[in-house]
C-alpha positions as CSV (number, residue, x, y, z in Angstrom):
1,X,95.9,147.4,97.3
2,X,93.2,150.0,96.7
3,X,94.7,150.4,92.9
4,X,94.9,146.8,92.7
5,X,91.1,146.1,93.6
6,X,90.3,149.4,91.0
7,X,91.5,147.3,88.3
8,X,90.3,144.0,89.0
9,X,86.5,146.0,89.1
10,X,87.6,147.2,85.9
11,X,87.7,143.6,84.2
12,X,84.7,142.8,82.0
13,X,81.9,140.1,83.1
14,X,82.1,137.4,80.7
15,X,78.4,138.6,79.2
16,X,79.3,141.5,78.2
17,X,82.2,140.1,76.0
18,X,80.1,137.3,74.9
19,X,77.7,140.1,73.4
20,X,80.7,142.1,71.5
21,X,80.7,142.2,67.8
22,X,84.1,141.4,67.1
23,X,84.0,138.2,69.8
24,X,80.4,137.3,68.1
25,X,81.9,137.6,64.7
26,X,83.8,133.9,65.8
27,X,81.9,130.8,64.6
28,X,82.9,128.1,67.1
29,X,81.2,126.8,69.6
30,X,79.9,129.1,73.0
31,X,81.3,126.9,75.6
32,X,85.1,126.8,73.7
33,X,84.4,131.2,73.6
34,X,83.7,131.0,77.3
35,X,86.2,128.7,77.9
36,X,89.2,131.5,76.2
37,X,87.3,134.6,77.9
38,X,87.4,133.4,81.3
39,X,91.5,132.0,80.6
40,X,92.1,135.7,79.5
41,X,90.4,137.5,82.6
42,X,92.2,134.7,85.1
43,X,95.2,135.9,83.2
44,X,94.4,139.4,83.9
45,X,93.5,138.7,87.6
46,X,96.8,137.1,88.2
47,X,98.7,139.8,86.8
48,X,96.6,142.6,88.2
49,X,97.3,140.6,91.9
50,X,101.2,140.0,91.3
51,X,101.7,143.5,90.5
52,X,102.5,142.9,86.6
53,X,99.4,145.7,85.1
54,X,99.1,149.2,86.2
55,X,96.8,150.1,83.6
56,X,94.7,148.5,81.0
57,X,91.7,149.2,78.6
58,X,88.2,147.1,77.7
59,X,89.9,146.8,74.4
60,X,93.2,145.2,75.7
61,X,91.2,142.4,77.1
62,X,88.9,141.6,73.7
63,X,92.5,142.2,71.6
64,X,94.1,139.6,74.0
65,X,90.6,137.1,73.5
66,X,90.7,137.6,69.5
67,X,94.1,136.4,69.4
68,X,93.7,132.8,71.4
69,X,90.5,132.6,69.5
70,X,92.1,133.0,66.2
71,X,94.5,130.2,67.4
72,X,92.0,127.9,68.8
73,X,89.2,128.2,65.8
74,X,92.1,126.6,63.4
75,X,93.0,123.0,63.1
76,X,95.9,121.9,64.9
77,X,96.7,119.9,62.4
78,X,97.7,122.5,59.4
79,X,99.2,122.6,56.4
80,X,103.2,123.9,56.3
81,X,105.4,124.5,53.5
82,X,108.6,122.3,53.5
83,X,110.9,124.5,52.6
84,X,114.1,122.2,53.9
85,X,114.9,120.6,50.9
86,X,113.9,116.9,52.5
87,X,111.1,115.2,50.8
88,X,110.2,112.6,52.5
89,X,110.3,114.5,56.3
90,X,108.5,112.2,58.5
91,X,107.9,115.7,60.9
92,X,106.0,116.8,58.2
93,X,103.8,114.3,57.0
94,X,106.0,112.5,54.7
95,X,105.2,111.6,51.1
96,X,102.7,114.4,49.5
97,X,99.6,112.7,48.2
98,X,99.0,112.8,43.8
99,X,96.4,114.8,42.4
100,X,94.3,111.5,41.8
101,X,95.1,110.1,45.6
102,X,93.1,113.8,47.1
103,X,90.1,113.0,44.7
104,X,89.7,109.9,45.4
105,X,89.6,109.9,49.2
106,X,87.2,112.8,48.4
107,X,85.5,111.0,46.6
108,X,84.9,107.8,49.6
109,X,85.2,110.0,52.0
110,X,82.2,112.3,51.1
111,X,79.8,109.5,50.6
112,X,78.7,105.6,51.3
113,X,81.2,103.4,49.6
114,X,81.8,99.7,48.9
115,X,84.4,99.3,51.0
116,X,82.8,95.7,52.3
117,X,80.3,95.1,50.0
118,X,80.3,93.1,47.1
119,X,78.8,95.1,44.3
120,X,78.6,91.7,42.3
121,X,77.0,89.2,44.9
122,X,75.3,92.0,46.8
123,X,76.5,90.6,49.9
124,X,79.6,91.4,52.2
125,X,83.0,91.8,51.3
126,X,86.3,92.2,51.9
127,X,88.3,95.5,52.2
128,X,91.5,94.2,50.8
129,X,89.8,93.0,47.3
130,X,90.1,96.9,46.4
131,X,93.6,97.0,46.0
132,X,94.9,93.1,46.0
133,X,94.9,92.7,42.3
134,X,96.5,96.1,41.3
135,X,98.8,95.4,44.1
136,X,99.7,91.9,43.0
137,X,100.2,93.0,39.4
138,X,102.5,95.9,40.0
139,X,104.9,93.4,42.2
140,X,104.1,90.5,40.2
141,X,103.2,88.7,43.5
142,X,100.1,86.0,44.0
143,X,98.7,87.8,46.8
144,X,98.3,91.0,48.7
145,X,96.8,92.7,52.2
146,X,97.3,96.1,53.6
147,X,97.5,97.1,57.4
148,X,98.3,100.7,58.8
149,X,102.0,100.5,58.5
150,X,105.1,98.9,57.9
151,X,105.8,97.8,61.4
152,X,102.2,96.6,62.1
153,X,103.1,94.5,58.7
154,X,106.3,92.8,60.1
155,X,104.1,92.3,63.2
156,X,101.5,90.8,61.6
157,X,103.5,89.0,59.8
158,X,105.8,87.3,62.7
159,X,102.5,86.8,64.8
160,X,100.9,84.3,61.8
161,X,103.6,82.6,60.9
162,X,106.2,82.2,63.6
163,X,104.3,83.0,67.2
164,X,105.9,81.0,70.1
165,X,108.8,80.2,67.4
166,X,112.0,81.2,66.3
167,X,113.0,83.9,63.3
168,X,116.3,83.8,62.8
169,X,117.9,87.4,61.6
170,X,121.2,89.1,61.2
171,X,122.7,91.3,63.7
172,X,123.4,93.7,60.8
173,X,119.7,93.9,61.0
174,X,118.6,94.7,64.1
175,X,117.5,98.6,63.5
176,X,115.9,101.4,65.1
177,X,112.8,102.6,62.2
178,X,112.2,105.8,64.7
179,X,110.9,107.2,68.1
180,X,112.6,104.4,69.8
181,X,110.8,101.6,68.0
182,X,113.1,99.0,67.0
183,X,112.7,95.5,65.1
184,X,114.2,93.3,68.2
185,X,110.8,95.0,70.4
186,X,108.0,94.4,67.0
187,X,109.5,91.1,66.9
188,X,108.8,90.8,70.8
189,X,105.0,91.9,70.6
190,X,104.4,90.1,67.6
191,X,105.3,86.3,70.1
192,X,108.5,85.5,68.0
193,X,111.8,84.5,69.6
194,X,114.5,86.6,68.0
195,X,117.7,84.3,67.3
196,X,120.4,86.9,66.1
197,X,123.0,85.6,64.0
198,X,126.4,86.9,63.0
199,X,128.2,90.0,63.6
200,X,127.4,93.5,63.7
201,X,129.5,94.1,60.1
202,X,129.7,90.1,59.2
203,X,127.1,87.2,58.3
204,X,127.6,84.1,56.8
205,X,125.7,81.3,54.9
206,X,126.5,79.0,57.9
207,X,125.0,81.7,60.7
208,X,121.9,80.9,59.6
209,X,122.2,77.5,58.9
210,X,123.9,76.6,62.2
211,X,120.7,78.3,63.9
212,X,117.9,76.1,62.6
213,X,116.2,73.4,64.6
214,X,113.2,72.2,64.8
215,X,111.6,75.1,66.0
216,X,113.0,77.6,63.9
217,X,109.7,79.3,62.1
218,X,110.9,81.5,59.3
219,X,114.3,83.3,58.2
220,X,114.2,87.3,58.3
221,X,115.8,89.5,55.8
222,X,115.5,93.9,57.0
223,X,116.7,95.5,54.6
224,X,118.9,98.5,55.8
225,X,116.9,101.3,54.7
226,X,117.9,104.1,57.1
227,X,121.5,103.5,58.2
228,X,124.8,101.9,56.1
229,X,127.5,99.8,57.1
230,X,130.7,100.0,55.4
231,X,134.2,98.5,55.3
232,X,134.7,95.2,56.3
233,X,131.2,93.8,55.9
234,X,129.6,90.8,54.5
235,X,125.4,90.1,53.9
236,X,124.0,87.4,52.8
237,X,122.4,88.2,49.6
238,X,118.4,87.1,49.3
239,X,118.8,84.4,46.8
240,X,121.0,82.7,48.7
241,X,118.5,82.6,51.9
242,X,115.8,81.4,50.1
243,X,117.6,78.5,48.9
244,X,118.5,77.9,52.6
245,X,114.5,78.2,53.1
246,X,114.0,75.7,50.5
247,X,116.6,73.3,51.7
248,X,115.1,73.6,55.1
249,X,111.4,74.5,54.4
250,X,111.2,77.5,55.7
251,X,109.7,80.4,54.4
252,X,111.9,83.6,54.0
253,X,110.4,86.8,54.9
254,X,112.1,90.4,53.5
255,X,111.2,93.8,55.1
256,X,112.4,96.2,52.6
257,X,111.0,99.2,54.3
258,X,110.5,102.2,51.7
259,X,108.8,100.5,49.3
260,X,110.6,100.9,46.0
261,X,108.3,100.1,42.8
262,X,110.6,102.2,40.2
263,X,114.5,101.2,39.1
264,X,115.9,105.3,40.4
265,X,118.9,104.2,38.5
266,X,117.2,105.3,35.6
267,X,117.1,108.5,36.8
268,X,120.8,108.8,37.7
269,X,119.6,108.2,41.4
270,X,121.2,105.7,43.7
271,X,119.9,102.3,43.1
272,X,117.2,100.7,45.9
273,X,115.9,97.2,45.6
274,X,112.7,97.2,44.0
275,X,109.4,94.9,45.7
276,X,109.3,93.7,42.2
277,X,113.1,91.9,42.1
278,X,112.5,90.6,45.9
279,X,109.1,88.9,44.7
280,X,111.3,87.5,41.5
281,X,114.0,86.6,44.0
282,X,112.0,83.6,45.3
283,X,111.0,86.1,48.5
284,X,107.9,84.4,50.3
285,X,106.3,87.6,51.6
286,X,108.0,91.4,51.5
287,X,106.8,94.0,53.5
288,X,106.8,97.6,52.8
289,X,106.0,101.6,53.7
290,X,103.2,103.0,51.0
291,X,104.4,106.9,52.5
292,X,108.1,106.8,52.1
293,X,109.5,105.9,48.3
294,X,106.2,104.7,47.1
295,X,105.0,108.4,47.4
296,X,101.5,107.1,48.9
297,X,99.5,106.9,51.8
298,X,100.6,105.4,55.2
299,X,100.6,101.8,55.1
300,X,102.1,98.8,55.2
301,X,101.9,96.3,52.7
302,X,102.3,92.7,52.8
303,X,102.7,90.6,49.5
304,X,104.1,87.2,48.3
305,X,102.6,83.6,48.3
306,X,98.9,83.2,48.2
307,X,98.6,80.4,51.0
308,X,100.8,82.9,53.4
309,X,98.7,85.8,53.1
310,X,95.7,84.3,53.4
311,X,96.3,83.2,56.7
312,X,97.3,86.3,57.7
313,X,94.2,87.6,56.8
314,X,92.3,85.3,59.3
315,X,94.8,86.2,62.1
316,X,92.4,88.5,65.2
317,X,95.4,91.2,64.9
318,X,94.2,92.1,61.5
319,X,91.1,93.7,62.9
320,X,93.3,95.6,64.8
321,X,95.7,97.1,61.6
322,X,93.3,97.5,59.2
323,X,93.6,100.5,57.3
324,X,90.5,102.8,57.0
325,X,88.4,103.9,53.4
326,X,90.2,106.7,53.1
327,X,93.3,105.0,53.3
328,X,92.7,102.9,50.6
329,X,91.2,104.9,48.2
330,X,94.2,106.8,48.2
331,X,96.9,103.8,48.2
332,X,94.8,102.6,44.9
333,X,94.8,105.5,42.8
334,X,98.8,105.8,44.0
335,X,99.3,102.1,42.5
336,X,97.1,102.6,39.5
337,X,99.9,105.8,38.4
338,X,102.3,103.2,38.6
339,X,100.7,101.4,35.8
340,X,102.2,104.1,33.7
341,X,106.1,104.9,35.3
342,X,106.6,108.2,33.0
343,X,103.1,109.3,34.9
344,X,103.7,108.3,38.1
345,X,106.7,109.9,38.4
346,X,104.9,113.1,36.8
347,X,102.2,113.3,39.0
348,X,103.3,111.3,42.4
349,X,105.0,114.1,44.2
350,X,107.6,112.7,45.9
351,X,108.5,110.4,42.5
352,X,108.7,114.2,40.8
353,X,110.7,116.1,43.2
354,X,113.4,113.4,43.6
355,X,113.9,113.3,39.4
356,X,113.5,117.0,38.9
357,X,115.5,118.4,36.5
358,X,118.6,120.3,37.9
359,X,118.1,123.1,35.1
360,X,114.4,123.0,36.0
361,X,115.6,123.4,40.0
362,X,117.8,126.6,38.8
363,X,115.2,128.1,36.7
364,X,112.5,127.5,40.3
365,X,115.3,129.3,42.0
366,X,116.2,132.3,40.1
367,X,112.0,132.9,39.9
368,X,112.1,132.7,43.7
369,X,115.2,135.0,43.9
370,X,113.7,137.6,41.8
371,X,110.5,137.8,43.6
372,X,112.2,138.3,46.7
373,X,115.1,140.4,45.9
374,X,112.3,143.1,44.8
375,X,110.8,143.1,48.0
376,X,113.2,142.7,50.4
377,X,116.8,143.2,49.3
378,X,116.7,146.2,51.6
379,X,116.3,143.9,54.4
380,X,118.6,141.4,54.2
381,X,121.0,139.6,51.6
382,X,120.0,137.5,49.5
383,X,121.8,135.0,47.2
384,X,121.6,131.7,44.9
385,X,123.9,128.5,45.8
386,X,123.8,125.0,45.0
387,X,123.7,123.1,47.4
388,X,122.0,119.4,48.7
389,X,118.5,117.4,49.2
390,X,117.6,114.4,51.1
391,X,115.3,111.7,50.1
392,X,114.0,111.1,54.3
393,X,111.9,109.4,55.6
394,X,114.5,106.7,56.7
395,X,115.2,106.0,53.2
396,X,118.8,106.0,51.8
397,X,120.6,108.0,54.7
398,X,123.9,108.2,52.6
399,X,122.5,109.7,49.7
400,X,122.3,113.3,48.6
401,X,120.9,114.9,45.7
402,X,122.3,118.8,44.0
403,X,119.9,121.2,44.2
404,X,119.9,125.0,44.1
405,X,119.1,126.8,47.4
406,X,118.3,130.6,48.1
407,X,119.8,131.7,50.9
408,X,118.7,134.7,53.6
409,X,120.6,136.7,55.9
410,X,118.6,139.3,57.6
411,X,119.8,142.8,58.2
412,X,118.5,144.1,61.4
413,X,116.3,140.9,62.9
414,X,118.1,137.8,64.9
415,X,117.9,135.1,62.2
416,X,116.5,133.0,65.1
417,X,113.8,135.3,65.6
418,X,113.5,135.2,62.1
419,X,112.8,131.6,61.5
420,X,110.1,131.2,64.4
421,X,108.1,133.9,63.2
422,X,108.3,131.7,60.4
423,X,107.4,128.6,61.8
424,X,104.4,131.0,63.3
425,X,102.8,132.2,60.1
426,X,98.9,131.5,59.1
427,X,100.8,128.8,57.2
428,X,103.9,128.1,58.7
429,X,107.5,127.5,56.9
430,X,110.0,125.6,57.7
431,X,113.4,126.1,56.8
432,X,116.9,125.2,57.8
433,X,120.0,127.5,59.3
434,X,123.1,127.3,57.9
435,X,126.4,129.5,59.2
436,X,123.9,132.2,59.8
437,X,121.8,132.0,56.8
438,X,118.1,130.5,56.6
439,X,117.8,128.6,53.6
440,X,115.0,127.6,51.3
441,X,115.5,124.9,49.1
442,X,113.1,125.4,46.2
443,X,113.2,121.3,45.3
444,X,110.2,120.8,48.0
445,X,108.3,123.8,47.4
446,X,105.1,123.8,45.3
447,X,104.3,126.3,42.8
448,X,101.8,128.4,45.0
449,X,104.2,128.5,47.9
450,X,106.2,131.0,47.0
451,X,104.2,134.0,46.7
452,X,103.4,133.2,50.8
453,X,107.3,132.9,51.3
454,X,107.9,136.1,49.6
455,X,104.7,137.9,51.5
456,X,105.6,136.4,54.9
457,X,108.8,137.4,54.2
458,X,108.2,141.0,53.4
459,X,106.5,141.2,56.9
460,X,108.7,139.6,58.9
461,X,111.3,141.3,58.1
């Protein structure tokens, strides 16, 4: 006990580390310092108490203080680079904003804005007029609004146009969009009555026309974005339910989810409905992600007929939705790229890594190979091999595209240890395992990541 209470009189009074150079030397805020300092010496105290520290220095104590400091005086919210070949990852933020997207919220964000001001009438405005028109004449719809994202659209959506009604929707349709949320539970807090039609793999024409009566609100069309059904299957195309909404007056409503603005086709990808052929389809409103295939901000965006939208606009929810300046500075200048498609998909990130080149991927690869094979072939082998992306984000689950991957098998370090230390660099990596490789697919890195794979790497390992 007598060695015990030695030590604990050893432990430094939180003054006299508050006065150190190197704890000084920290610009954040005194109460957060003394907050870490007296978590350190508690941690001390305990371990001095239980037996765990026999000896320790002054030093030991400000090492163990720098350290948390270091953590806590960062954002905990960080950059990462995605190294796992998925380019939309919703764990990682999703669609990359364009060059133009940054500036512009830099630009709103840094000053006072017109973001409800009428710079014409010099009176008040509305925050939608912003990006309603290039909205409407990318989609070719009569109207646009924006709200914070895709399921706050549908809910929006079902709470204006079919509250204390029914929306009548296939089974087919009934998904899960992520963390548990599903469209059965949106539809439920938005004061619609679900009435599911069909079968899990089969709907017909007459499902939905068997279900309408007089308090059938609207017809509901999801489109599955992040799961496939195949086999024997039937789905009632969307032409075919909006003359059903005609015949009955009722408007039909499409969520299309990922918010396709560009034919992929084109690009030998996998073809997606685009908003623009829904709108042409007779659709009366389409919802849709701006963060998933769109390549912008995160948002959901409502368009279609003029007299639909505008009362969604008046609905109290709205308030609740709305997106924020920021937000819509940055969805704009994403739209305004479409105006051009060869420079959106230049310059929208996601738009460019999903059409890269395959030669262009190899030539990436081999540049990433060689850097690292100079530094640490000793280490661990090293090796090019093609291999597959994903788009993510929910967005066309069967789909794969070729890429070229390097892949990493440590020498003398656990390739689990490998991978957190990783995931714990100033700016973390994340990569996948493979049959006891780590792999970096180079289709979602940028430029200036690799010379911090290829440093972390060297230290590491």
């Amino acid at each position: 006990m007598q060695n015990k209470n030695l030590l604990l009189s050893k432990l430094p009074k939180v003054d006299r580390i508050l006065s150190d150079d190197r704890i000084q030397d920290f610009d954040i805020a005194r109460n957060l310092k003394i907050d870490i300092i007296r978590k350190i010496l508690d941690s001390y105290r305990k371990d001095i108490l239980d037996g765990n520290i026999e000896e320790f220095t002054y030093d030991d104590v400000i090492d163990k203080i720098i350290k948390l400091l270091n953590v806590k005086s960062k954002n905990h919210l960080k950059r990462v680079i995605n190294a796992t070949g998925t380019i939309l990852h919703t764990n990682l933020g999703r669609a990359v904003l364009s060059k133009d997207a940054i500036d512009a919220v830099v630009e709103v964000a840094s000053r006072y804005n017109n973001l409800e001001y009428d710079l014409e009438k010099g009176e008040r405005g509305s925050r939608y007029s912003h990006v309603e028109e290039i909205i409407c004449k990318i989609t070719g719809a009569e109207a646009a609004m924006v709200v914070n994202n895709n399921a706050a659209a549908v809910m929006l959506v079902l709470s204006t146009l079919a509250k204390g009604k029914e929306v009548i929707v296939s089974r087919s349709q009934l998904v899960e969009i992520g963390g548990s949320f599903r469209v059965p539970a949106v539809m439920e807090q938005s004061g619609a009555k679900l009435v599911e039609v069909g079968t899990t793999n089969k709907t017909h024409l007459y499902d939905y026309e068997n279900a309408i009566n007089e308090n059938t609100a609207l017809i509901l069309k999801v489109h599955q974005s992040n799961f496939k059904i195949l086999g024997f299957t039937k789905e009632i195309s969307l032409e075919e339910l909006v003359e059903l909404g005609k015949k009955y007056n009722l408007p039909v409503v499409e969520d299309i989810g990922s918010g396709v603005l560009i034919d992929f086709s084109k690009y030998g990808l996998p073809y997606e409905p685009t908003v623009q052929e829904s709108i042409k389809r007779g659709a009366d409103v389409v919802t849709f992600s701006g963060d998933k295939l769109l390549g912008g901000p995160q948002a959901g965006i409502i368009v279609g007929k003029k007299h639909l939208i505008d009362r969604m606009k008046k609905n109290q929810l709205t308030r609740a939705l709305r997106i924020d300046k920021m937000t819509l500075a940055a969805l704009e200048a994403t739209f305004k790229l479409y105006l051009d498609e060869e420079r959106a998909i230049k310059e929208i990130p996601a738009l460019r890594m999903m059409t890269m080149n395959i030669e262009l991927i190899q030539k990436r690869a081999k540049k990433l190979y060689s850097q690292l094979k100079k530094i640490i072939s000793d280490r661990a082998e090293l090796n090019i091999e093609k291999d597959v992306s994903q788009f993510g984000g929910g967005a066309m689950p069967l789909e794969t595209i070729t890429t070229y991957v390097i892949t990493i098998k440590p020498k003398f370090k656990k390739i689990e240890d490998v991978e957190l230390e990783l995931r714990r660099q100033e700016v973390p990596i994340i990569v996948r395992i493979y049959k006891e490789n780590i792999i970096i697919d180079v289709r979602t890195l940028f430029d200036d990541d690799f010379h911090i794979i290829v440093d972390s790497l060297n230290k590491i390992l």
